[in-house]
C-alpha positions as CSV (number, residue, x, y, z in Angstrom):
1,X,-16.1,42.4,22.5
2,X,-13.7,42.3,25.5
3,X,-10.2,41.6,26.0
4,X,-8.1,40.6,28.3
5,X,-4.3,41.8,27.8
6,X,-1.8,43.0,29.9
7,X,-1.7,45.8,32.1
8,X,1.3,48.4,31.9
9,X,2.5,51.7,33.3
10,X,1.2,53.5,30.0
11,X,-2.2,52.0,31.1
12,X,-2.0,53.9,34.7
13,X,-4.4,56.9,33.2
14,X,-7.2,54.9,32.5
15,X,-7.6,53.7,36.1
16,X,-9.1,56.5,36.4
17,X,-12.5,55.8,36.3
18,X,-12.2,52.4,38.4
19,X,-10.7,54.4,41.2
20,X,-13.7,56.7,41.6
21,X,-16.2,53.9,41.9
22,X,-14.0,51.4,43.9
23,X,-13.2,54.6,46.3
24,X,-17.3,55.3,46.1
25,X,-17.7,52.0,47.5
26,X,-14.8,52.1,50.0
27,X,-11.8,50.1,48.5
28,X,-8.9,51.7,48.2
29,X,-6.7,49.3,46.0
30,X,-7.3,50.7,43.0
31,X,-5.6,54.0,44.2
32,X,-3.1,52.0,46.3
33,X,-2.4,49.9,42.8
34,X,-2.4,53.4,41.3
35,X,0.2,55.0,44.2
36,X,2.3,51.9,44.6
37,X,3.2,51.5,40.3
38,X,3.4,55.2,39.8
39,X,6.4,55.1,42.8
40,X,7.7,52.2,41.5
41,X,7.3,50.1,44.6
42,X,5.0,47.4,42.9
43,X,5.3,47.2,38.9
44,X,4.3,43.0,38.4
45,X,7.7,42.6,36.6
46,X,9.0,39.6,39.1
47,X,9.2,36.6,38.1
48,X,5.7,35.0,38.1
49,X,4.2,38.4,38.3
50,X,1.6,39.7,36.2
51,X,-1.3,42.2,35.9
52,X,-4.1,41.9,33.7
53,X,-6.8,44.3,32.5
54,X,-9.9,43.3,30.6
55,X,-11.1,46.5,27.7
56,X,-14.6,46.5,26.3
57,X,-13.3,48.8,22.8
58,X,-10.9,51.0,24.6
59,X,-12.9,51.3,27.8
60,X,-11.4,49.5,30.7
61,X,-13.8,47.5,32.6
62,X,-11.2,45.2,35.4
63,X,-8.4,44.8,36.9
64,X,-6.5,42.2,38.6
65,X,-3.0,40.5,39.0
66,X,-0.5,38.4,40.5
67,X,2.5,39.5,42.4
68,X,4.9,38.0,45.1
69,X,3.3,37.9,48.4
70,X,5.0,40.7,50.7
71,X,3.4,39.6,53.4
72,X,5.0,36.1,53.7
73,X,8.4,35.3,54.8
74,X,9.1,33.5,51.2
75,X,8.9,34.1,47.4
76,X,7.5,30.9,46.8
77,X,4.2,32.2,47.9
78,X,2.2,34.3,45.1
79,X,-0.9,36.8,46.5
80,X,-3.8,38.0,44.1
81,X,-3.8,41.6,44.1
82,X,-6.0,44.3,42.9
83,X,-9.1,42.3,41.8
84,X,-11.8,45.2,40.7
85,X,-14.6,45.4,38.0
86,X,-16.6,48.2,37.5
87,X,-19.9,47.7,38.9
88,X,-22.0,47.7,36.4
89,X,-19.8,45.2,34.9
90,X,-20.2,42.3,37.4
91,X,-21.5,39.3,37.3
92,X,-20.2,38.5,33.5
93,X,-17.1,36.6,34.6
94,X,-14.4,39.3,34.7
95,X,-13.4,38.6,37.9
96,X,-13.3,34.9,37.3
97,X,-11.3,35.7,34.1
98,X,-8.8,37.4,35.6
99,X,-8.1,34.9,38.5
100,X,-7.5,32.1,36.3
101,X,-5.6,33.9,34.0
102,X,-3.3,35.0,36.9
103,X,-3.3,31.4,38.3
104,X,-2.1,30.0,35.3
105,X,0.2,32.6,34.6
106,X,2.0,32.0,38.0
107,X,2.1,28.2,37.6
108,X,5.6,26.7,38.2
109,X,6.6,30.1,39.8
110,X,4.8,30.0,43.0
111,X,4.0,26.9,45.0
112,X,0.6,28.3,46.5
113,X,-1.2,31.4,45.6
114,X,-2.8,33.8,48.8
115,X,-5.2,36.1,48.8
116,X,-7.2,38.7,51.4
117,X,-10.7,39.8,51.2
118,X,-13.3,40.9,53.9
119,X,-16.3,40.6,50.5
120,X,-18.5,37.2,51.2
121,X,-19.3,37.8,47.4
122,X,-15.6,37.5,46.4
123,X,-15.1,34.6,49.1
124,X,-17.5,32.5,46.6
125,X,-16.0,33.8,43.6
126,X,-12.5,32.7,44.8
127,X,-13.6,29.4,46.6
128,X,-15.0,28.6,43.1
129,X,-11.7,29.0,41.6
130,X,-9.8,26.6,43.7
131,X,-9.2,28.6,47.0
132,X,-9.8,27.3,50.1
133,X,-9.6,29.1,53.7
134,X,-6.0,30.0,54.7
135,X,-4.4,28.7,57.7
136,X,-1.4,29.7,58.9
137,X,-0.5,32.4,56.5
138,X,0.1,36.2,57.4
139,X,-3.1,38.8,56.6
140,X,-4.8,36.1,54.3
141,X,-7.8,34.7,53.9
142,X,-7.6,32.3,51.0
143,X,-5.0,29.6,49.5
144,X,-4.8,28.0,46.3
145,X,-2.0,25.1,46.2
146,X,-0.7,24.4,43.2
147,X,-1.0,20.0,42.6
148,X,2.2,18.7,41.6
């Protein structure tokens, strides 16, 4: 059964194995998620910030989260960071899990939610969720406003 709960510093170890694939496939967010928590420079402990993991047993199969977005000139705007499954676990929702979960989370903290990817497969996966292309926003793809 899996289970999606939140994602801590005590947690950091068993990133382990999602680094060596996502690195075997050329991401490098996982370590860069990895890096920036270990230093302390990103922790998801903002307001409206969160990071998620979903465990098969005690097996960690994704990642993902919400955080302010550095990249914009306000803290109104939110950013999905660090979405990764494991790829023999995709294509079972995870990801989809985990982008909700974050967008709900961050409702009534953020007025719209961006994201960056370069992955046509996670374009659809996101532009199912809500997101549509991004205009006008700084090294971002994809904006979800929230409807008031």
């Amino acid at each position: 059964m899996q289970e999606l709960r939140s994602f801590t510093k005590q947690h950091l170890a068993e990133l382990a194995p999602l680094i060596a694939a996502s690195s075997a496939e050329g991401y490098s967010m996982v370590q860069r998620l990895y890096d920036e928590w270990q230093s302390g420079v990103q922790t998801f402990s903002q307001p409206g910030e969160g990071f998620w993991g979903i465990w098969q047993g005690q097996r960690l199969r994704a990642i993902g989260g919400i955080s302010i977005d550095p990249y914009q000139p306000t803290a109104t705007i939110g950013r999905i960071r660090h979405v990764y499954v494991l790829p023999a676990w995709r294509r079972h929702g995870l990801a989809q899990q985990l982008v909700l979960h974050s967008l709900k989370h961050a409702a009534g903290h953020f007025a719209k939610i961006s994201l960056y990817t370069n992955n046509p497969a996670a374009a659809k996966l996101y532009e199912a969720c809500g997101f549509e292309p991004a205009t006008g926003l700084v090294r971002s793809t994809h904006c979800y406003n929230y409807q008031g």
